[in-house]
N, C-alpha and C positions, 0 to 999 in steps of 0.2 A: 578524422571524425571529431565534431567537437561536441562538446559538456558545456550543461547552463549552469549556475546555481553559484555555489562557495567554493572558496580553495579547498582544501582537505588540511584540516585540522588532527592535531596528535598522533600517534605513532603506532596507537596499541592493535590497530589493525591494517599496518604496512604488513605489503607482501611483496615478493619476489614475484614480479610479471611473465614471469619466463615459467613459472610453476604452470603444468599442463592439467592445472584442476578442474574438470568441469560440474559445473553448478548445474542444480537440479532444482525447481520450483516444488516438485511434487513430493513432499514434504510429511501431507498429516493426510490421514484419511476424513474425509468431511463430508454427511447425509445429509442432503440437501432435503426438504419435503416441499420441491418447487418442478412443475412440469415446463421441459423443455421448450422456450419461445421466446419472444421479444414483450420486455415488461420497461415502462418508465423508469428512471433511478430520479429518488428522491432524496437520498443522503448516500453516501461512501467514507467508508476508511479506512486507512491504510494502517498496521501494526505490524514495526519492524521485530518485534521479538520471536516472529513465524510466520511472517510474512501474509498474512492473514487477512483476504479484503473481505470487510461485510458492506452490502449493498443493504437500502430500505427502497424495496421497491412497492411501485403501485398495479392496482390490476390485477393479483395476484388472484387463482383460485379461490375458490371459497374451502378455506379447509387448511388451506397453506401457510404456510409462515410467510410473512414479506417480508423475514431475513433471507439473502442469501448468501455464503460464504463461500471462497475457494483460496487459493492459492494459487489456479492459473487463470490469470485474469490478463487479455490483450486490451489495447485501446488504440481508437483511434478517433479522430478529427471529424466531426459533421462539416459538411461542406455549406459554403457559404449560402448555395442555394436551399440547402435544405434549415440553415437557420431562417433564413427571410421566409420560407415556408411554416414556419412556426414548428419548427420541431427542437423536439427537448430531449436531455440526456436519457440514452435509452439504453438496456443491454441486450444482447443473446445468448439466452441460455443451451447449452447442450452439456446434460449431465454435471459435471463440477466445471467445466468448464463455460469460460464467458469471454462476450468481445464485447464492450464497453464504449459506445458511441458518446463524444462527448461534445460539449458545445467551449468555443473558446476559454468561457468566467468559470468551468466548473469547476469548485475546489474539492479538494480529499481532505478531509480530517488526516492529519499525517499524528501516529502517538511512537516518539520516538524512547526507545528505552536502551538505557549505560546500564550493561553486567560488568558483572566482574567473577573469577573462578577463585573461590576461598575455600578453605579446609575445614570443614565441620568437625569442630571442637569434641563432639561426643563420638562419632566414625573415625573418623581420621580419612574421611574417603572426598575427595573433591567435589563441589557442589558452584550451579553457576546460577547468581544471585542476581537478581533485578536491582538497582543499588537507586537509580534515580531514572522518573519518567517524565516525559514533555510532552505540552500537544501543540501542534499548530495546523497548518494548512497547506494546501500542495495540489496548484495549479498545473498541471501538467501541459496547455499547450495555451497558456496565459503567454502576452506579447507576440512585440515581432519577430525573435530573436530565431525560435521554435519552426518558424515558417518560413524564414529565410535559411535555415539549415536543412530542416527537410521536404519541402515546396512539397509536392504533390505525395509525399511517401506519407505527410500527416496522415492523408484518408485512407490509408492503409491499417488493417490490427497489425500492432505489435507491441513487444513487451516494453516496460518502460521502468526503468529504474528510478528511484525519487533523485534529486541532487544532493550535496554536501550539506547534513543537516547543521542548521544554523538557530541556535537558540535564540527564542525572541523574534524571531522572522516567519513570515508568509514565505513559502517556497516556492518559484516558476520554472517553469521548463522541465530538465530532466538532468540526471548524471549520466544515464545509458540508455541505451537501446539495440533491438537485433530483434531478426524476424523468429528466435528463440530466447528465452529465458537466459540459459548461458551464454550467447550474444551479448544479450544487454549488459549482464554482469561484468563480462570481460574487456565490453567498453568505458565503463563504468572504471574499471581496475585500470586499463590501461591512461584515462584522462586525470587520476586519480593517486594512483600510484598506492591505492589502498583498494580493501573492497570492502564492500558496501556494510551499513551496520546488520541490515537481516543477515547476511550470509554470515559476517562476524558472530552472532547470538548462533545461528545453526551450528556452527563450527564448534565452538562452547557447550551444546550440547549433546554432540556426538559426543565429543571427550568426555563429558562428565557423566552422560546418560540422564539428566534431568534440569529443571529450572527452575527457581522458586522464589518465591518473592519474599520480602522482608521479612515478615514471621515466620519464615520456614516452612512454608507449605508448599509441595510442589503444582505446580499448573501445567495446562496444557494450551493457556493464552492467557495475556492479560485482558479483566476486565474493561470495556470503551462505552461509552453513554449511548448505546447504538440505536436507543428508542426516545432521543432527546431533540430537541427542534434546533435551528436553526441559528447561528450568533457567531458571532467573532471573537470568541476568546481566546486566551492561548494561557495555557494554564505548564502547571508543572508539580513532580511531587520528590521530594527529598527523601528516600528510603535509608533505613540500617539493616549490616550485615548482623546484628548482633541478636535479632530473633525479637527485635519491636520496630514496629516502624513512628518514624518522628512525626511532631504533628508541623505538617506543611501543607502549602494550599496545594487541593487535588485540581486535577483538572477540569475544566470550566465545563456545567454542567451542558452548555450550549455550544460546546465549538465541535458539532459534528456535520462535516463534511456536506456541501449540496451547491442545486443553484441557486446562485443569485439573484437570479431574472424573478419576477414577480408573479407567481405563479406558475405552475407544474401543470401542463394538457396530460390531463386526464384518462385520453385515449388510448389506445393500443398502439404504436408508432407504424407507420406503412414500412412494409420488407423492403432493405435497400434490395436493390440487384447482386443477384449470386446467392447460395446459402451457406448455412455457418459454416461449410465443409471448406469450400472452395475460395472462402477469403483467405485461410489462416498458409502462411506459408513456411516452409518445413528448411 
């Protein structure tokens, strides 16, 4: 099975391969106020701290939010015939869950975040800290590499792991994949010989039972520009455990997630063949 991206860097999250851990997506409880269907995606991003995709979708009810969140989120590849048909990145929705049609150039706003587990000074009780956060980009089926590993499974949903995050870099391809969640992860571990940093932060806090960011506040995400346009930046912010945070540049108010192409159709995307039920496979 192969892995795109970077080698795996540092130690702090090597694991023993042979551990019979299985990983689980389903993570947060998240109230969507989005009716079940297929909606345009005008921006995406990915936050490893809880694994957390928020889509800006178009066409949205009147009434509704055009955020929509989840944590199980599949994907897969538009086919070549349906790019030259003018079709654009699209999702389908059922309940919290989504399968995420995408076209070659689409990128993820990837916000990558380094904890760390420190002893709070005034408890004595263990606490797991956001210490430093990064944004970039994360092309999931960007190149030829993607297409020549999984030729026809691209147009398949499935889950997709990011690759070895790489500060200062654009991201392509993937580190994992499996027609489940814990599949991906455990391809992911095994190409890797680490896992992945979402599962890393989950892991931190079951242990500690909470997460919080520099000034000591606990969260249940970190904040993402997620109603910001379109740009290429890649930004970064330098945090302290010591209850202030430093002043570093935040991340780039424009580097959230979308397409490329020049313009987003508007319309409602026509239903591939099959329904959400009967693509996903178990």
């Amino acid at each position: 099975m192969l892995s795109f991206g970077t080698v795996a860097c540092g130690s702090s999250n090597s694991v023993n391969t042979n551990n019979p851990t299985t990983f689980n997506n389903n993570t947060s409880t998240i109230k969507n106020n989005i009716a079940s269907g297929q909606y345009p995606v005008q921006q995406a991003t990915f936050n490893d701290v809880d694994g957390e995709y928020t889509l800006m979708l178009l066409n949205t009810p009147a009434g509704s939010s055009p955020l929509f969140r989840t944590t199980n989120l599949q994907m897969a590849r538009l086919t070549d015939e349906e790019i030259k048909n003018g079709q654009q990145t699209f999702v389908e929705i059922n309940g919290n869950e989504a399968i995420m049609h995408l076209t070659e150039d689409f990128r993820i706003e990837y916000v990558h975040n380094e904890t760390e587990t420190v002893t709070n000074p005034n408890t004595g009780q263990q606490e797991t800290v956001i210490v430093r956060q990064q944004s970039s980009f994360w092309s999931p089926f960007a190149g030829a590499l993607a297409g020549q590993a999984l030729g026809s499974m691209l147009f398949r949903p499935q889950y997709y792991v990011p690759p070895v995050y790489q500060s200062g870099g654009n991201l392509t391809g993937f580190g994992g994949y499996g027609s489940s969640y814990d599949q991906a992860v455990q391809s992911y571990r095994t190409n890797n010989n680490a896992i992945p940093p979402v599962e890393k932060n989950r892991q931190s806090v079951r242990t500690t039972g909470t997460i919080k960011n520099s000034s000591g506040t606990s969260i249940n995400k970190v904040n993402t520009n997620s109603t910001k346009g379109t740009g290429s930046g890649v930004g970064s912010s330098n945090l302290k455990t010591s209850g202030t945070s430093s002043k570093a540049k935040q991340p780039s108010n424009n580097s959230f997630g979308s397409n490329k192409s020049s313009g987003v159709r508007r319309t409602t995307p026509s239903r591939r063949s099959g329904s959400f039920g009967s693509r996903r496979r178990r």
